[in-house]
C-alpha positions in Angstrom: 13.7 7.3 -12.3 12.8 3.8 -11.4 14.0 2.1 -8.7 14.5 -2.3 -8.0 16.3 -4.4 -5.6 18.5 -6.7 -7.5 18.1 -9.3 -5.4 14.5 -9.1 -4.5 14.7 -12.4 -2.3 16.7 -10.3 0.2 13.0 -9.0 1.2 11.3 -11.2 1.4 7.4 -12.1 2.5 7.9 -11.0 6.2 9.1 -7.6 5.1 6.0 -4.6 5.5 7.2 -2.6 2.7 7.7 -5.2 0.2 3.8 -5.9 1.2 3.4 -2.5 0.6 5.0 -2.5 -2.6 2.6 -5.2 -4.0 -0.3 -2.9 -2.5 0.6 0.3 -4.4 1.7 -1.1 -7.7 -1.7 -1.8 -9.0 -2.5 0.8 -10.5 -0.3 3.4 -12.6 -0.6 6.3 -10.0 0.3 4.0 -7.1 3.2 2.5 -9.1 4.4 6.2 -10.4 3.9 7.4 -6.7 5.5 4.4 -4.6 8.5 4.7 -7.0 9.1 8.1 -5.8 8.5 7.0 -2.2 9.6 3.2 -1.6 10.7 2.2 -5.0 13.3 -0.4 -3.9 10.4 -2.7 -3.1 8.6 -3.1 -6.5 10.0 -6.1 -6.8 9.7 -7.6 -3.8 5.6 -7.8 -2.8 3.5 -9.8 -2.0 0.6 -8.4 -0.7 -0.4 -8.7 3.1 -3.0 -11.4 3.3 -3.0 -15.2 2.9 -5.8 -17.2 3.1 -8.9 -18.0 4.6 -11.7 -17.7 7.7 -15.1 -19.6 7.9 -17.5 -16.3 7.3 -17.9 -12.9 5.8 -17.8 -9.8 7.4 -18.3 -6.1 7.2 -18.2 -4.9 11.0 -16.7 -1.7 11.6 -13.1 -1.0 12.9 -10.9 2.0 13.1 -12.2 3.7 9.9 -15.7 3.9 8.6 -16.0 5.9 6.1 -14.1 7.9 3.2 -14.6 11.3 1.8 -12.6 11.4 -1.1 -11.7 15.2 -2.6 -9.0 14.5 -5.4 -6.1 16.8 -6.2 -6.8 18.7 -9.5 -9.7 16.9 -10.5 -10.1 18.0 -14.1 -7.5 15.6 -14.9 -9.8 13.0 -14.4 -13.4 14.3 -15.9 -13.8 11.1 -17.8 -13.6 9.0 -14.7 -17.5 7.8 -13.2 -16.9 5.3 -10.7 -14.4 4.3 -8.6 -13.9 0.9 -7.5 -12.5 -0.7 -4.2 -10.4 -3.7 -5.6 -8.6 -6.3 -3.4 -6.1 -8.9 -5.1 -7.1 -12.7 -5.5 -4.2 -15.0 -4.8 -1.3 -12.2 -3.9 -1.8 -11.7 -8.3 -2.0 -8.3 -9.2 -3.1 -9.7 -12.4 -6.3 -11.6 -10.6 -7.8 -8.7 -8.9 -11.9 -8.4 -7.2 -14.3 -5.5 -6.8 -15.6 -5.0 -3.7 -17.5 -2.1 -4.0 -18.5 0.5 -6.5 -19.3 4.2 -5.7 -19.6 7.0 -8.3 -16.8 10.1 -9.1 -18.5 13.3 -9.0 -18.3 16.8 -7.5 -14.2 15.9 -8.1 -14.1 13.1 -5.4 -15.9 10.5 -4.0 -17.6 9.1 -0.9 -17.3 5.2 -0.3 -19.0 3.7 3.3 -16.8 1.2 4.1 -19.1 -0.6 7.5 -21.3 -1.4 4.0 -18.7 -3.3 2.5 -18.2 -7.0 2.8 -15.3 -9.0 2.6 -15.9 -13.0 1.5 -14.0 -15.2 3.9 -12.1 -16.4 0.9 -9.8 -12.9 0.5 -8.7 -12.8 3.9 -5.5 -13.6 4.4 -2.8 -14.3 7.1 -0.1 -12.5 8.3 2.9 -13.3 7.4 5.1 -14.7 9.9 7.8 -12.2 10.8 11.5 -12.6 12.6 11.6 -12.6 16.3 12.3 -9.3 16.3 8.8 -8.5 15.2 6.1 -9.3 17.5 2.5 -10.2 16.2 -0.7 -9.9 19.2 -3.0 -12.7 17.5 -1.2 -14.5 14.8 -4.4 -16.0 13.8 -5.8 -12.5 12.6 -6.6 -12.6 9.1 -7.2 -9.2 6.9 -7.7 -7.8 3.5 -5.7 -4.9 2.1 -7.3 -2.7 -0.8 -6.8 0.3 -3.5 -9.2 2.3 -5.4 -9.8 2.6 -9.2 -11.2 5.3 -10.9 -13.2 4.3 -14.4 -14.8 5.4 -17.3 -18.4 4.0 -18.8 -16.1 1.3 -20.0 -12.4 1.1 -19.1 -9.9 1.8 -16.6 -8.2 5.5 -16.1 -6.2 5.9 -13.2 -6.2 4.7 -9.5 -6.2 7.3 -6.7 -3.9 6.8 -3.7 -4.1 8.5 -0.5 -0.5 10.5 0.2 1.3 13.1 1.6 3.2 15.0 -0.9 6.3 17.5 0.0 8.1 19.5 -2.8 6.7 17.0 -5.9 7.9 13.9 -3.4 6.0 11.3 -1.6 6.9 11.3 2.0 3.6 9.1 3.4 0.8 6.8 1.9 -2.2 5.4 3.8 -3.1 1.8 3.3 -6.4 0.6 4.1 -6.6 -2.4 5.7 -9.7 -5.0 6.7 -9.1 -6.9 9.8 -11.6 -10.0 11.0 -10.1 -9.6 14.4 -7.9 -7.1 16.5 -3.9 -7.5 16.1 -1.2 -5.1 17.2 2.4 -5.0 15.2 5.6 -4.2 17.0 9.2 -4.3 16.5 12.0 -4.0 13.8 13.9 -5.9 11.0 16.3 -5.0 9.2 17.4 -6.0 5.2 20.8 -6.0 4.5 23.6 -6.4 1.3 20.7 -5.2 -0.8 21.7 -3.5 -4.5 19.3 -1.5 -5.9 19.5 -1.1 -9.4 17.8 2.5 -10.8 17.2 3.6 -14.3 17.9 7.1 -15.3 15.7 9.3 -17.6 17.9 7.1 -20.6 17.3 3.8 -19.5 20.7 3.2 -18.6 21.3 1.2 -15.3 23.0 2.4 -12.0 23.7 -0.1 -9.3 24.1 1.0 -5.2 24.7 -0.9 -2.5 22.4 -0.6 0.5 19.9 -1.8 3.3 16.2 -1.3 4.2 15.5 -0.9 8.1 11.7 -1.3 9.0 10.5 -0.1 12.2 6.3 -1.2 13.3 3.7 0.3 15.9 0.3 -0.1 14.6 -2.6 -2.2 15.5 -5.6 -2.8 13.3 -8.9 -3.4 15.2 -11.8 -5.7 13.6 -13.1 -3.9 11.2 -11.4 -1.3 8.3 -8.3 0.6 9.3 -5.7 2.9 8.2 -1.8 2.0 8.6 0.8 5.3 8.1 3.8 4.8 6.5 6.8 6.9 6.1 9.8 7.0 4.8 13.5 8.4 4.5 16.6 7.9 2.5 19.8 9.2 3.2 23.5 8.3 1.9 26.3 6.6 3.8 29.6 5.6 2.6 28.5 5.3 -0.7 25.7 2.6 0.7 22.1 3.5 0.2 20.1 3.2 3.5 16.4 3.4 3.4 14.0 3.9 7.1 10.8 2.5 6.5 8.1 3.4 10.0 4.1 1.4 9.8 2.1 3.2 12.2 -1.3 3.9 13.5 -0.2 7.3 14.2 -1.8 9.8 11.7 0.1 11.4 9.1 -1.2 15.2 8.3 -2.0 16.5 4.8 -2.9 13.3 3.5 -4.4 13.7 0.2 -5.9 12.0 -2.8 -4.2 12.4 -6.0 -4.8 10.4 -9.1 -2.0 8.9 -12.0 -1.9 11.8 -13.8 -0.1 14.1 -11.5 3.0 11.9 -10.8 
C-alpha cells in the first residue's frame, strides 16, 4: 500500500521527516521500505542540506566507519560495488558519487574519515519554527544513501533499519556535518489528508496530523541520526509520532530492495 499527503505543502521544508522522506526515496528499497515506515512524507522532501562552505572536508565525527553484512544476501549476487551517493540541488534526479567500495562476502566495508565532501554539497539547515531550537545555525551538512551495482547498471540500494514482524519501525541516516550542531524541540503538522492506495489502485482518503519530536546533535565529521516512528488511530483521524535522535536504535540492519 502506498501512502501521500494530499496537501504536501502542509510539510513543508522545516519538517525532519519530510527531509527524511527525500533521503530514503532514492532508491527502490528505501522508497519500498519508507512507505512501510513514514510513507505520508514521500511527497513532501526535500532533503536536509542547502548550500555552500568555502572548503572540503573529510574529518571524522561520530561515526567512522561501516561494516555492512546485508540481510539475505543471495538476492543480490549480481551486485559488485556499492556506491555512497549524495543529491545535487535537493534533485533526486541529479545525484553524486562519493565513494565506491566493492560488495563481497555478502556486505561491504566503506571508511567514511576517507571520504570527502566538496564544499559545494553542503547544505544548510533548514530554518525550523520556534519551537525547534538549532545550536549553530550556520552548520552546514551532507546527507547520503548507498547503491548497490552491477559491472554496468544499477540493482538495488541498501538501507540501514530495524525491522519488526515484516514492518519498519527505525532507519539510520547518515549524515556529514562541517561543524558541531545539536537539534531540539517539537512541531507539529496538522489538517493533513493522506491519501493511500490499496493493492487495486483505488484511493482512500484519512484525515490526520504528523507530530515530530528532535534530540540529536551531529558532531563535525559523519554521524548517525535514529529515527522512529508510530501510528495509531483517533476519532477516525490518522496521527503519526515521528522521534530524530542520537540515541541508538538496536537491531539495525542492512537489507536491500528485494526484500520489501
Amino acid at each position: 500500500m502506498q501512502n501521500q499527503i494530499q496537501n504536501a505543502s502542509e510539510v513543508n521544508n522545516s519538517s525532519s521527516a519530510g527531509k527524511l522522506a527525500s533521503v530514503v526515496r532514492e532508491n527502490k528499497n528505501d522508497r519500498r521500505a519508507f512507505l512501510k515506515f513514514c510513507a505520508a512524507f514521500i511527497t513532501a522532501g526535500i532533503i536536509l542540506f542547502i548550500a555552500g562552505c568555502d572548503k572540503d572536508n573529510k574529518d571524522g565525527g561520530g561515526v567512522n566507519t561501516i561494516t555492512a553484512k546485508v540481510e539475505n544476501a543471495s538476492n543480490y549476487s549480481t551486485v559488485t560495488k556499492v556506491k555512497l551517493m549524495a543529491w545535487v540541488n535537493d534533485d533526486p534526479e541529479d545525484k553524486v558519487e562519493l565513494a565506491v567500495v566493492d560488495f563481497k562476502d555478502g556486505g561491504f566495508t566503506l571508511d567514511l574519515s576517507k571520504v570527502t565532501v566538496p564544499a559545494k554539497y553542503l547544505e544548510s539547515l533548514f530554518d525550523y519554527p520556534a519551537t525547534v531550537n538549532i545550536s549553530n545555525r550556520n552548520a552546514k551538512t551532507c546527507t547520503v544513501t548507498f547503491e548497490g551495482w552491477s559491472a554496468t547498471s544499477y540493482v538495488t540500494g541498501f538501507s540501514h533499519m530495524k525491522v519488526d514482524n515484516n514492518s519498519v519501525s527505525g532507519i539510520a541516516m547518515y549524515i556529514y556535518s562541517d561543524s558541531d550542531v545539536g537539534v531540539s524541540g517539537y512541531q507539529k503538522f496538522e489538517d493533513l489528508y493522506f491519501i493511500d492506495l490499496d493493492d487495486d489502485g483505488n484511493e482512500i482518503e484519512t484525515e490526520g496530523e504528523i507530530n515530530e519530536s528532535y534530540s540529536y546533535v551531529l558532531k563535525k565529521g559523519w554521524n548517525i541520526v535514529y529515527v522512529t516512528g508510530t501510528k495509531e488511530t483517533k476519532n477516525s483521524k490518522l496521527i503519526e509520532n515521528w522521534t530524530f535522535s542520537s540515541s541508538t536504535i538496536s537491531g539495525l540492519k542492512w537489507y536491500g530492495e528485494r526484500d520489501w
